[in-house]
Residue frames as a rotation matrix with the C-alpha (Angstrom) as fourth column:
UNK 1
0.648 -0.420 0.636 28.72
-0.693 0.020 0.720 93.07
-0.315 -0.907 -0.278 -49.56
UNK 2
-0.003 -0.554 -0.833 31.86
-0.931 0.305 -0.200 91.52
0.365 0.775 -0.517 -50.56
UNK 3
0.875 -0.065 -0.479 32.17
0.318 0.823 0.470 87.47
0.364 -0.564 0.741 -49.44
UNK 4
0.241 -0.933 0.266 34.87
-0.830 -0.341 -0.442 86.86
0.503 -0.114 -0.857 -46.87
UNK 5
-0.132 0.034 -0.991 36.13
0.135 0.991 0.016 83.70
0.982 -0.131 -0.135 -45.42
UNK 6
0.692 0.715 -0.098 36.06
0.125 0.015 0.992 82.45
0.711 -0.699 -0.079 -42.51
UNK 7
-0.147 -0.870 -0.471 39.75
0.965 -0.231 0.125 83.63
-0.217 -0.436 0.873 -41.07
UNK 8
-0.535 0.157 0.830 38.75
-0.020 -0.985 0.174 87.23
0.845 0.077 0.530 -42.10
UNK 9
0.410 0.841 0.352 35.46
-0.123 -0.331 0.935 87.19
0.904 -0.427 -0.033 -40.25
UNK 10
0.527 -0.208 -0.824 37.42
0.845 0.233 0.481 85.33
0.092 -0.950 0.298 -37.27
UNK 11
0.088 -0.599 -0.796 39.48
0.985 -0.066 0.159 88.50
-0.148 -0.798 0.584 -37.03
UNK 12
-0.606 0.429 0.670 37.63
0.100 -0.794 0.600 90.86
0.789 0.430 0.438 -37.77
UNK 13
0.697 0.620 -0.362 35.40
0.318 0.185 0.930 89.39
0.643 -0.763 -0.068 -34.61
UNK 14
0.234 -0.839 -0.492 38.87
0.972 0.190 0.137 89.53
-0.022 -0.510 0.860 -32.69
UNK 15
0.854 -0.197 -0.482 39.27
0.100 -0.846 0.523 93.25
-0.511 -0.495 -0.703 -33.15
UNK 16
0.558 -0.613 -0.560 41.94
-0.718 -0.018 -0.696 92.69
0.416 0.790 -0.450 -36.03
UNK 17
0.023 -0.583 0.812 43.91
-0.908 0.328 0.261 89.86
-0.418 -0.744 -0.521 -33.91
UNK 18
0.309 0.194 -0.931 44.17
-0.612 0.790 -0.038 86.54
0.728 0.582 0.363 -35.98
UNK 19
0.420 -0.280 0.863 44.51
-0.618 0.609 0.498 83.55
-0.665 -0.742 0.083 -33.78
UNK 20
-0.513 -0.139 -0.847 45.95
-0.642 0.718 0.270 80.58
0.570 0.682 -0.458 -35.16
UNK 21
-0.925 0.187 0.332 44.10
0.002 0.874 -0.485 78.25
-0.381 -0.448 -0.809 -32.67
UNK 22
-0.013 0.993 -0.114 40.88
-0.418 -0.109 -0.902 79.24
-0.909 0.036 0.416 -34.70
UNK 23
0.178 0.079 -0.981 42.52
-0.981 -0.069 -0.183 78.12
-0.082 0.995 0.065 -37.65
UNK 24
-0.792 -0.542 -0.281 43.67
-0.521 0.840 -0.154 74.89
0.319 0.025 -0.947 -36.61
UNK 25
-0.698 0.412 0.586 40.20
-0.375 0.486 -0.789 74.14
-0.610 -0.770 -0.185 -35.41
UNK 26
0.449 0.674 -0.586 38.33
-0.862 0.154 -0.483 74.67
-0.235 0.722 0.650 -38.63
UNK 27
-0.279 -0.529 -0.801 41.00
-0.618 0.737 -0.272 71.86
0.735 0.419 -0.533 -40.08
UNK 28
-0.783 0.185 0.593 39.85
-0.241 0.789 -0.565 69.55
-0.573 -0.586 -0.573 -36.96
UNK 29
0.157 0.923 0.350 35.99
-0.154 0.373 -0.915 69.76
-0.976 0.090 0.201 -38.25
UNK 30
0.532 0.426 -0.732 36.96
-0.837 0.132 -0.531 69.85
-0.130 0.895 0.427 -42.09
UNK 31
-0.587 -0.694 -0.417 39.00
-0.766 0.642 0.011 66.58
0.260 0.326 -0.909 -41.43
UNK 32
-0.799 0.345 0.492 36.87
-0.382 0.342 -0.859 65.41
-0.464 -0.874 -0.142 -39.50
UNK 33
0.420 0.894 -0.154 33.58
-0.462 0.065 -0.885 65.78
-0.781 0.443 0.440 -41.76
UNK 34
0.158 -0.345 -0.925 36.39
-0.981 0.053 -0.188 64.41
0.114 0.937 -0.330 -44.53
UNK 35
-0.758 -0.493 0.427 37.25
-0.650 0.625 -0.433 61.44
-0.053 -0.605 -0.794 -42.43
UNK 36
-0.370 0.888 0.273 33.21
-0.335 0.146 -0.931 60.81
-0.866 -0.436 0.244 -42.29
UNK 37
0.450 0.457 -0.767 32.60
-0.826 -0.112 -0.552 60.80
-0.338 0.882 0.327 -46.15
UNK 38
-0.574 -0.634 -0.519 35.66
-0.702 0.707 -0.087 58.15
0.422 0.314 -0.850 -46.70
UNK 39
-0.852 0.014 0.523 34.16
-0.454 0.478 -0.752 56.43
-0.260 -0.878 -0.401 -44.35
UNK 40
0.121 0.919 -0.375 30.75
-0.384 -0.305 -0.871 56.43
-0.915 0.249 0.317 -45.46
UNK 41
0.381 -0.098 -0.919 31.83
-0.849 0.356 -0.390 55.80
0.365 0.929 0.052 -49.37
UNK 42
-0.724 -0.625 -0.292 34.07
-0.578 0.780 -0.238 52.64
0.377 -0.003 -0.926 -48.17
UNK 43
-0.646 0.383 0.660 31.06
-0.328 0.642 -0.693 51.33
-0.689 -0.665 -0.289 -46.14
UNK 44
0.375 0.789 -0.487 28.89
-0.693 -0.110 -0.712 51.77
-0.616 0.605 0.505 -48.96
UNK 45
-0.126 -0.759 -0.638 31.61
-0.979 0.198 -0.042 50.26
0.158 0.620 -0.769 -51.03
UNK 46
-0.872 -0.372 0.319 31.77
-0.482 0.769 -0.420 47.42
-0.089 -0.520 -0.850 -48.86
UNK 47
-0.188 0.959 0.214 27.94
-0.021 0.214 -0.977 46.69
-0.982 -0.188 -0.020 -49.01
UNK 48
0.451 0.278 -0.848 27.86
-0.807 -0.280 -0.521 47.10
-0.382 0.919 0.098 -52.76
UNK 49
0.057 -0.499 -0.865 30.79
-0.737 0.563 -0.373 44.03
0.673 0.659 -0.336 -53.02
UNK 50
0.755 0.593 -0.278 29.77
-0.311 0.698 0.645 42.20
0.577 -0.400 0.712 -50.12
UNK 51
-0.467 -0.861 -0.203 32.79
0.255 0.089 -0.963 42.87
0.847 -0.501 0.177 -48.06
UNK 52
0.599 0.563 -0.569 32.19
0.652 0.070 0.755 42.90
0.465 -0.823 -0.326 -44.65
UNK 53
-0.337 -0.756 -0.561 35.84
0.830 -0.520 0.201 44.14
-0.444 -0.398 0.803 -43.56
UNK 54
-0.793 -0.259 0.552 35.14
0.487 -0.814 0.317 47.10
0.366 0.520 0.771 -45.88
UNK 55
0.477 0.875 -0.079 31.40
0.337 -0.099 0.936 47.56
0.812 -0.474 -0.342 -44.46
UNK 56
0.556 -0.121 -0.822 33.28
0.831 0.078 0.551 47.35
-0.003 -0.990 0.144 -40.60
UNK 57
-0.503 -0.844 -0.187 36.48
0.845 -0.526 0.100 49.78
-0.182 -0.108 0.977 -41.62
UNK 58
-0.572 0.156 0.806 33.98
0.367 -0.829 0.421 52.41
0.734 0.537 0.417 -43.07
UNK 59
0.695 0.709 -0.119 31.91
0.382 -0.223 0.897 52.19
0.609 -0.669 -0.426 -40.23
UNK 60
0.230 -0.814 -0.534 35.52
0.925 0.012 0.380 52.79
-0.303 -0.581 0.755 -37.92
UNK 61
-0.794 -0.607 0.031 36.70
0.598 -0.771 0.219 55.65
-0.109 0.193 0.975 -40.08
UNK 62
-0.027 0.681 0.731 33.12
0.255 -0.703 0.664 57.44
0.967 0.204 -0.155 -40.39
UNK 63
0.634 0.432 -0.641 32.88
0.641 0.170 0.749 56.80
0.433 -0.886 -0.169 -36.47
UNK 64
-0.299 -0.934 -0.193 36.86
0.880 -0.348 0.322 58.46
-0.368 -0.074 0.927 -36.05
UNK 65
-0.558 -0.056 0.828 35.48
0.731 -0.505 0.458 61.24
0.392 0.861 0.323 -37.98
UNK 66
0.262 0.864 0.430 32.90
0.077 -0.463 0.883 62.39
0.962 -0.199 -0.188 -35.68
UNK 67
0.535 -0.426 -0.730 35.05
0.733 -0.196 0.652 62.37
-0.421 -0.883 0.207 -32.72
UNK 68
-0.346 -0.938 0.031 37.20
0.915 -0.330 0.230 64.29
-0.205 0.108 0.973 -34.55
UNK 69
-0.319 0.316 0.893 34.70
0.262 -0.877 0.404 67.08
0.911 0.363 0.197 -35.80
UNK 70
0.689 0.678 0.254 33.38
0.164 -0.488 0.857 67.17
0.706 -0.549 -0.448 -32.29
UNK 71
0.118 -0.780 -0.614 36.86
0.972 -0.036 0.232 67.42
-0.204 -0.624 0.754 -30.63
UNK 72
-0.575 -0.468 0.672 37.15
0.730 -0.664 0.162 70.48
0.370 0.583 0.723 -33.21
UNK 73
0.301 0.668 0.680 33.49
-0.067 -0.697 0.714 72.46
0.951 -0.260 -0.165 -32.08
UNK 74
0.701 -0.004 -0.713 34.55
0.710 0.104 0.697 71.59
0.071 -0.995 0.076 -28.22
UNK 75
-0.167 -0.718 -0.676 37.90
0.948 -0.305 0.090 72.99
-0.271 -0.626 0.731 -28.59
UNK 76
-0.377 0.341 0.861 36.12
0.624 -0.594 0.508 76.11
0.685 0.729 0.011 -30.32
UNK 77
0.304 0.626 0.718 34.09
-0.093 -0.731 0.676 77.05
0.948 -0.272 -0.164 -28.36
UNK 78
0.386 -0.583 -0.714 36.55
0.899 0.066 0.433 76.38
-0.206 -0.810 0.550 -25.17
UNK 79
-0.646 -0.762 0.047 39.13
0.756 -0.630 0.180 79.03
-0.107 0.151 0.983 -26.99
UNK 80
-0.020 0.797 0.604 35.75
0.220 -0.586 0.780 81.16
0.975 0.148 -0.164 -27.63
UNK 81
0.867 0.305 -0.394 35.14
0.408 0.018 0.913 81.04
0.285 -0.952 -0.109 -23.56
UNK 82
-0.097 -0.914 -0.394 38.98
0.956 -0.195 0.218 82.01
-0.276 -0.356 0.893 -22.94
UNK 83
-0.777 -0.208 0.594 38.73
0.356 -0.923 0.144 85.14
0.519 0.323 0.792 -25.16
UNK 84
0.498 0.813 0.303 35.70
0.231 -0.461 0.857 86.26
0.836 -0.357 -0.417 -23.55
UNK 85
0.820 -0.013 -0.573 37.23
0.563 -0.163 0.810 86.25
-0.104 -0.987 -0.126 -20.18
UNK 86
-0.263 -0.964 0.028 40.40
0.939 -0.263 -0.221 87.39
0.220 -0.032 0.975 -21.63
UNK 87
-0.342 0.100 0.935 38.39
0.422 -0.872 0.248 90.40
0.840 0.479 0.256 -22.77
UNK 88
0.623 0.633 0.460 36.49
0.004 -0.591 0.807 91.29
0.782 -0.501 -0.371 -19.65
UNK 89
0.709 0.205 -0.674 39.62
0.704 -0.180 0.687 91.17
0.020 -0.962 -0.272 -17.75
UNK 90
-0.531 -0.454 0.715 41.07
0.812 -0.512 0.279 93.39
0.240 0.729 0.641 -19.79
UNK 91
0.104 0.431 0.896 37.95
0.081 -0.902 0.424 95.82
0.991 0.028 -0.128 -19.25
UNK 92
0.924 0.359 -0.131 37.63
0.243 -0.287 0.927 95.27
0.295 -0.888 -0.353 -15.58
């Protein structure tokens, strides 16, 4: 079975129909989860040279990060709930 990403599979699910709002969401969660790691490496950072400010700012940008990946799965699975209904009033 060959590999396909994950913008194939999304439109392939979709009945051939690419969305872009499915693409702009992965980029919420993969900033997001990027946002988290900076975050995360600066806090460490900060705890390794006994900076505090760096310790606080990594905690801020890991904290920004996780609003942002969960802004991304919300609006997913919102635009997920639209197509459904699109589709069934389409059938009905």
């Amino acid at each position: 079975m060959p590999h396909r990403t994950s913008s194939q599979v999304s439109t392939i699910s979709q009945g051939g129909q690419s969305t872009l709002g499915n693409m702009n969401m992965n980029l919420d969660r993969i900033e997001g989860n990027w946002k988290q790691l900076k975050g995360n490496i600066q806090q460490q950072w900060g705890k390794l040279t006994c900076n505090q400010l760096d310790v606080v700012l990594g905690k801020r940008q890991r904290i920004a990060g996780r609003l942002q990946e969960i802004y991304g799965i919300v609006k997913d699975e919102n635009n997920s709930r639209k197509n459904v209904n699109k589709q069934i009033e389409q059938a009905g």
